[in-house]
N, C-alpha and C positions, 0 to 999 in steps of 0.2 A: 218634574218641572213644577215648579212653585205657581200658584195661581195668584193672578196681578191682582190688586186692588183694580182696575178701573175695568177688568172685564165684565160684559153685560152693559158698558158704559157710551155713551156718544163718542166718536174720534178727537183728543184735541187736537188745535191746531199742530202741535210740534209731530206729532204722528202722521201727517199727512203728505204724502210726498210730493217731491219736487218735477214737475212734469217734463216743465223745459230743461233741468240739468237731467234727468232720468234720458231723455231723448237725446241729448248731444252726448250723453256718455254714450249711448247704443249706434251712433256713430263714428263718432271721435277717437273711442277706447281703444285700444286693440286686447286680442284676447288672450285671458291670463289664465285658462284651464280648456281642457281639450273637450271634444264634443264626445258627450257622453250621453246612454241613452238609458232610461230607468226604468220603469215600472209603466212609464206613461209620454215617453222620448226625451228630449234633450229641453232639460229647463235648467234657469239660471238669474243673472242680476246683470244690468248694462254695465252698474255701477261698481259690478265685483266684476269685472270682467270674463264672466260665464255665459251672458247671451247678448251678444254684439253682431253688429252688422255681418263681421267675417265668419262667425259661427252659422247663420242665417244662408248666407252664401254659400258656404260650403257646402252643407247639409244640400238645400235647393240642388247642387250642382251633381251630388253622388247620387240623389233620388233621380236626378236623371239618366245620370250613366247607370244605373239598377235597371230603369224601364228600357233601354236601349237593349242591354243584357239579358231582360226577361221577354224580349218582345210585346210587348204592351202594346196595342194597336190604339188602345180607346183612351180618353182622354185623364188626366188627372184634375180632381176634382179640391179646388184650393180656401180652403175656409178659415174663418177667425172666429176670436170673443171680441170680450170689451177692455180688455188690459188695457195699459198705455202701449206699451212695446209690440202689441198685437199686429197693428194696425203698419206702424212700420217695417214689421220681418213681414207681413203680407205683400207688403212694396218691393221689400227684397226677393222675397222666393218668386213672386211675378216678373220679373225682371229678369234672372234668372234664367227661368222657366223656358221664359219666352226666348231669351237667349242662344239656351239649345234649341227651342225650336220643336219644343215641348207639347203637345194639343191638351190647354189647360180650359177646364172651365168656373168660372168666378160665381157665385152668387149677383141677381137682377140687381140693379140700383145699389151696387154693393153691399147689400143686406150683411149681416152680422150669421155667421154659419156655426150653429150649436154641433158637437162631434154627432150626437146619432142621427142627424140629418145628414150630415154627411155620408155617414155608415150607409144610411137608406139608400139616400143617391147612388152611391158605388153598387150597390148588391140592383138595385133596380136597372142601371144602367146594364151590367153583367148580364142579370136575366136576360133581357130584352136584345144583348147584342154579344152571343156570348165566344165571336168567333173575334172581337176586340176589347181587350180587356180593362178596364178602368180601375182605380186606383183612387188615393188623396192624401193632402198634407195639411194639417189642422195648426195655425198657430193658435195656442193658450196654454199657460200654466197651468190651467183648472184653477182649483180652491185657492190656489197660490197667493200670498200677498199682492199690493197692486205697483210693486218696483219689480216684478218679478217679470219674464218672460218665458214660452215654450214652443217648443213645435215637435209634433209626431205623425209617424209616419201608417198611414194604414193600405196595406197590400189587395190583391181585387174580390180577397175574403171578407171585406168592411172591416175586420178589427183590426186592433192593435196586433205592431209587426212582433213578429214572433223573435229568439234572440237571435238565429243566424240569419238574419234580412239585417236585424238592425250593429250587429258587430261589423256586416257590410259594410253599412253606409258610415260607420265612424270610422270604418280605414280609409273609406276614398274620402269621406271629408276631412279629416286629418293631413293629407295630401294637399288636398282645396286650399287650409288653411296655413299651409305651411309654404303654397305657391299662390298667392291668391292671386296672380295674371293668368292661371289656366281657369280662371271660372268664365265662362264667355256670360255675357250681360248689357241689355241695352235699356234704356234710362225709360224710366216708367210711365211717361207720354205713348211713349212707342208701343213701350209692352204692353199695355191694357188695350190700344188699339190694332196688335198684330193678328196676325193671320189667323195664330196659331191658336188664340184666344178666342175665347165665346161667353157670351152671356148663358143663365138660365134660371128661371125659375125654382128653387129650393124650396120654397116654403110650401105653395099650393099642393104640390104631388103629396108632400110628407101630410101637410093638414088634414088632406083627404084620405089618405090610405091610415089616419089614426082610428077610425072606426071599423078597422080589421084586427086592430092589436087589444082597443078597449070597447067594451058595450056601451058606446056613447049617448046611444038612443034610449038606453035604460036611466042612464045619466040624466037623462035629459027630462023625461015622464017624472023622475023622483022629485025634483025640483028643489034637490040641494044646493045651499048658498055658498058658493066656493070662493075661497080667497088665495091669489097667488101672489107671491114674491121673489122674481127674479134675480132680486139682489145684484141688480145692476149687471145680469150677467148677456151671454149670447140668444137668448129665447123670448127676451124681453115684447118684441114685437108680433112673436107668434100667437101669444095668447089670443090678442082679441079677433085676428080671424079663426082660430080653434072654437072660440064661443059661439061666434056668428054661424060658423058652419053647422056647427053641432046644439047649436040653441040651447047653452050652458048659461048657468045665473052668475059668471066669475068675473070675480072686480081683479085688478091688477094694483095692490095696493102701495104698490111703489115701482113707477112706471120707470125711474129715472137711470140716464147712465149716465156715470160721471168717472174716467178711467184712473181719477185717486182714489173711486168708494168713499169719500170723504161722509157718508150716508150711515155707514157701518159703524153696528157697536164692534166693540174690542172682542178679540178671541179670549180662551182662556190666560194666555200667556202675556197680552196686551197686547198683541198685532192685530193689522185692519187682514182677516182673511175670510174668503167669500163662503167657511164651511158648513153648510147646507145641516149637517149633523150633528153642529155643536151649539146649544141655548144659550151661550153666550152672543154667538153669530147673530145667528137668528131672534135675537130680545125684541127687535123693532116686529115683527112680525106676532113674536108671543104678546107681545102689546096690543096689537090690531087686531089679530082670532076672534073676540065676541062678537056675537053677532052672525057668524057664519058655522056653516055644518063642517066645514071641513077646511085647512087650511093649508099650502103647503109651497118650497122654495126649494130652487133649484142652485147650483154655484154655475157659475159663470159660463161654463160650457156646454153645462145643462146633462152632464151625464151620472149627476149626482140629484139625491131625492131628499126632502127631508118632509115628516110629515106632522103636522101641528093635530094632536085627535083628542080632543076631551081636555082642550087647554093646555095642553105639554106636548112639549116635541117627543116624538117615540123613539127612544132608542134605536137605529137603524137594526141590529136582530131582533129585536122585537115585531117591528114591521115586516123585515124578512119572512119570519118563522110564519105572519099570519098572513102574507100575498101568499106564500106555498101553499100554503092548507086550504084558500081561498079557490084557487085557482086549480090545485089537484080536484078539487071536488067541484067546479066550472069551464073544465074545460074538455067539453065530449067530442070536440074535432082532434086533439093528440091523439098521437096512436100510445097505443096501452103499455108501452116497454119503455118509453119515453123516462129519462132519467132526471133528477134534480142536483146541477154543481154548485158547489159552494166550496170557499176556499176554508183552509183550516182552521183560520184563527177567528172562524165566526162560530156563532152560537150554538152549543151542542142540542139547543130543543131543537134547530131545525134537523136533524139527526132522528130524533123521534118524532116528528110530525112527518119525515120521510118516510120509515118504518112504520106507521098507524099508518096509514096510505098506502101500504103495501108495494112504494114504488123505490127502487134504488140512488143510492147516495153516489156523489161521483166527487171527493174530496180530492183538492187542487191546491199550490200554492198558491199566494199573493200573486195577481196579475187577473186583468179579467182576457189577455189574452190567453190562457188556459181554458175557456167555455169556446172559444171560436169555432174550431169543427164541428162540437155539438150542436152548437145553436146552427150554424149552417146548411148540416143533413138533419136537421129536428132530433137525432140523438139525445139533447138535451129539452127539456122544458124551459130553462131556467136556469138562468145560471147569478150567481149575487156575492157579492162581496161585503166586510162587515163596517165595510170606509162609505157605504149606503151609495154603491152603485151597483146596476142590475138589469137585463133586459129579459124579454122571454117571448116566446112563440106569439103569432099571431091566432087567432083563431080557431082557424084551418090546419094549424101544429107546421106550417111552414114559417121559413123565415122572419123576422118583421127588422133587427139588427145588431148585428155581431161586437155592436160596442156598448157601452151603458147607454141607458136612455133614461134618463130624468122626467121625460114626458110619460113614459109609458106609463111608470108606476106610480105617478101622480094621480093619473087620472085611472089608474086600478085600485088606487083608495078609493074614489069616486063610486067607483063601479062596487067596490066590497059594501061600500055603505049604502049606494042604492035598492042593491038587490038582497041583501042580508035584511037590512033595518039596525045595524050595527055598526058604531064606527072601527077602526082598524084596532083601537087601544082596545074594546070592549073584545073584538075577534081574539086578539092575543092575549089578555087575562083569560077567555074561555080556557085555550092554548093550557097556560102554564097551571091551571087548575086540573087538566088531563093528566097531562105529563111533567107539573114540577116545573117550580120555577125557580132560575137562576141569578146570581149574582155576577154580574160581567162588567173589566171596566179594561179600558186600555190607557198606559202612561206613558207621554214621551218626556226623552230627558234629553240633553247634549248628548251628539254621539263621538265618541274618541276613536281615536286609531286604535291606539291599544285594547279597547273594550272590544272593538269591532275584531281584531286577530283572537284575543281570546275566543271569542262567540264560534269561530270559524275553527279552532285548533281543539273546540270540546269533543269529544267522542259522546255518542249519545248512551251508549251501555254503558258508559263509564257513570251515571246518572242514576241507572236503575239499583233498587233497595238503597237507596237514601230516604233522608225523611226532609219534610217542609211542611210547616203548617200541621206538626201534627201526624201527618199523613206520609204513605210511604208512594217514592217513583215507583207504580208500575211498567212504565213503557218510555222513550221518550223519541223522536221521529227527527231525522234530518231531509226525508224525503217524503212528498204525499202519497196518503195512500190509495186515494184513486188513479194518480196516473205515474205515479214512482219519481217523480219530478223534483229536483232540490229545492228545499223551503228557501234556502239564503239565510237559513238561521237556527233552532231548533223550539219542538213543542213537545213541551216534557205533561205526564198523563198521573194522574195519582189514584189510591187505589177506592177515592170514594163516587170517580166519575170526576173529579173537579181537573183544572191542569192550566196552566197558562204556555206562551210562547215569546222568544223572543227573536227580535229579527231587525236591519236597519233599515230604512226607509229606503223606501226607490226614490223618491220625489224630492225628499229635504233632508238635511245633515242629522237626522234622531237618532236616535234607538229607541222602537216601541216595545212594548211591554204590555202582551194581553194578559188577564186572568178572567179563570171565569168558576166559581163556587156553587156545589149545591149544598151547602154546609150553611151557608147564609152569609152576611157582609164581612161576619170578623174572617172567617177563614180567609176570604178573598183578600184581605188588607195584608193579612198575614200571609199570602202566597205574593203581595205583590213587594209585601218588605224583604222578604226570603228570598225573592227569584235570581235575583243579581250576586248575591251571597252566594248562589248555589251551585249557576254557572259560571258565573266569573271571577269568585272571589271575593267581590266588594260588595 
């Protein structure tokens, strides 16, 4: 995919969307694709007719005949971002909810609910009541453009639904949507003050139980100048009682929400999107970093991390490979078998920082629902994705939550820099002076049908003793090898250590394309002109 002229750029006006046509199309519309759930639940456009009122409805309507079906006693816990369309499908699944007669509970003063809060709530509420089970439904696209809508569903494990929960809930909301008089629903006056409804405090329990996941109080004696940028997303308000609490020096240097992002520079492609791990996103931020020790920004839902160290955004495996190393050698409450997951298409140092650590690798597809039981029984330490989202143990090597947290590993840069004297970039060159440093880049392009059946009809021996770049396939995988799992796509292994993957997006119409070199940049250029040539022909 060609990179724009105006990325790294302010939004012009003609990029900025249409709030009031974006809204009446997410009611107005009716729906012109079925509800589908991906990597991170059912996202879409009002205006394409993939996330409309009746999508919303229906969805809301099957998560409840699910809890009915799974006996759920305890309540579901119903959270948003700050999209435009967020705010609305929260009205509809309340409505809903409340309909069946659901025991849902909202955020205080309708606060704005980041997903690992949500996570936390669900797993805290579970501890503490574990004979009534709780649950939640998160609307937000994540990073997603701001025409864009989502909602996903997380079962009383806190993460993301696994795929037979969510193949569920897209048969009965396909019913929903194909009868929309069996959704019962009563008009959202009613539903916010029904029975069945509760208020609660979200923020405080999460704020305070942050100095179990990170060493805030070391944070704090350091007296590093921290600067965060929300980027107009769900966490936005958390920050300044997280400082207050924990008597941190952090400015919020872009306080504002505005549900076009009209704030944002341009992606790489020229789209307004909120991604935390791309310097083109984030420019307004690399702008404002002097002056502070540490910098860093969340997308919108907050389950993603991006970290500004030594004046550059870090490449999300880079920062990975150095929280691991960080953290295997800070954290004396895990128990000692405790394993580190990561999905495939990330960074092979983290692979030998695993290995120098003496602790084992637990390789997954794409999905961070793959870490869920580990992080759940402490199994895992850690579990990280190379899209720079990540959570991991508390302290204590118990829980802390089962979906990304954007919080956590912000403030575990914090904590690496406090307690090192090093910022995270200086941790990770240590890193790649050990064990080698890599050339890694991922490309998305248009994704075609046809591209997409070939990808899916390659045999992966059919692959091996070919050449690219020089270099011959030793291996190449259709399933992980930590948990034998289908990639959804293939990662082919060459015989210098290098290899790329390719696979289609859960989230949006792509086809991405990892490489990753330890040959240095040309190889990598050259595995990433070669890769499509190789499996697909073209």
């Amino acid at each position: 995919m060609p990179l724009d002229p105006l990325r790294g750029k302010p939004a012009p006006p003609e990029k900025i969307v249409n709030l009031a046509a974006l809204t009446a199309d997410y009611y107005t519309l009716p729906p012109a694709a079925p509800v589908a759930f991906g990597t991170s639940g059912h996202r879409g456009g009002a205006s394409r007719g993939s996330f409309n009122e009746a999508h919303v409805a229906a969805i809301a309507a099957a998560v409840a005949d699910y809890r009915v079906g799974k006996g759920y006693g305890g309540p579901l816990f119903l959270g948003w971002d700050t999209h435009a369309l967020s705010e609305p499908a929260w009205r509809t699944a309340l409505e809903v909810l409340a309909g069946h007669g659901q025991p849902t509970v909202i955020p205080a003063d309708r606060e704005y609910s980041p997903t690992p809060v949500v996570s936390f709530m669900i797993l805290k509420h579970n501890r503490e009541n574990p004979g009534a089970l709780a649950d939640g439904l998160i609307i937000t696209p994540s990073h997603n453009p701001p025409d864009d809508g989502g909602i996903k569903y997380n079962p009383p494990h806190g993460g993301p639904a696994d795929v037979d929960v969510t193949a569920w809930i897209e048969k009965r909301a396909a019913e929903y949507v194909a009868d929309p008089s069996k959704v019962k629903r009563v008009p959202f006056p009613k539903a916010v003050n029904a029975d069945c409804v509760t208020e609660r405090d979200f923020m405080g329990p999460f704020v305070e139980a942050l100095g179990q996941v990170a060493d805030l109080p070391k944070v704090k004696a350091s007296g590093l100048k921290l600067a965060a940028d929300p980027l107009g997303g769900s966490g936005v308000h958390f920050w300044g009682p997280i400082a207050e609490r924990w008597g941190l020096d952090l400015t919020v240097v872009n306080p504002r929400v505005d549900p076009s992002f009209s704030f944002m520079t341009l992606d790489a492609d020229g789209a307004i999107r909120m991604d935390c791990s791309s310097p083109f996103a984030m420019a307004n931020l690399l702008a404002h970093s002097g002056g502070y020790d540490l910098a860093f920004g969340n997308d919108p839902d907050f389950d993603r991390h991006g970290i500004v160290s030594g004046g550059a955004l870090m490449n999300p495996n880079h920062y990975l490979a150095a929280a691991i190393s960080y953290l295997l050698g800070h954290r004396d409450g895990w128990p000692g078998g405790v394993k580190i997951g990561k999905t495939l298409v990330s960074s092979s140092v983290i692979d030998r920082v695993v290995k120098g650590a003496g602790r084992e690798l637990y390789e997954t597809p794409v999905g961070f629902k793959w870490f869920v039981e580990g992080l759940l029984t402490g199994a895992l330490g850690f579990g990280g994705e190379e899209s720079a989202g990540a959570s991991f143990l508390r302290m204590d090597g118990t829980v802390w939550t089962t979906d990304k947290c954007g919080f956590c590993m912000v403030l575990l840069a914090a904590e690496m820099t406090a307690v090192t004297g090093r910022a995270p970039h200086e941790i990770y060159r240590a890193l790649a002076e050990k064990y080698g440093d890599t050339d890694y880049e991922r490309v998305d392009s248009p994704l075609s049908v046809d591209a997409k059946r070939r990808l899916a009809e390659t045999a992966p021996g059919s692959l091996v003793g070919r050449e690219l770049a020089g270099r011959k396939v030793v291996s190449a995988w259709d399933r992980a090898p930590g948990n034998d799992a289908p990639i959804g796509g293939l990662k082919v292994n060459l015989d210098d250590g290098s290899w790329f993957a390719l696979r289609p997006s859960g989230t949006e119409p792509k086809m991405k394309l990892y490489a990753e070199s330890l040959s240095g940049p040309d190889v990598k250029r050259a595995i990433l002109e070669g890769a499509g040539r190789l499996v697909l022909g073209e």
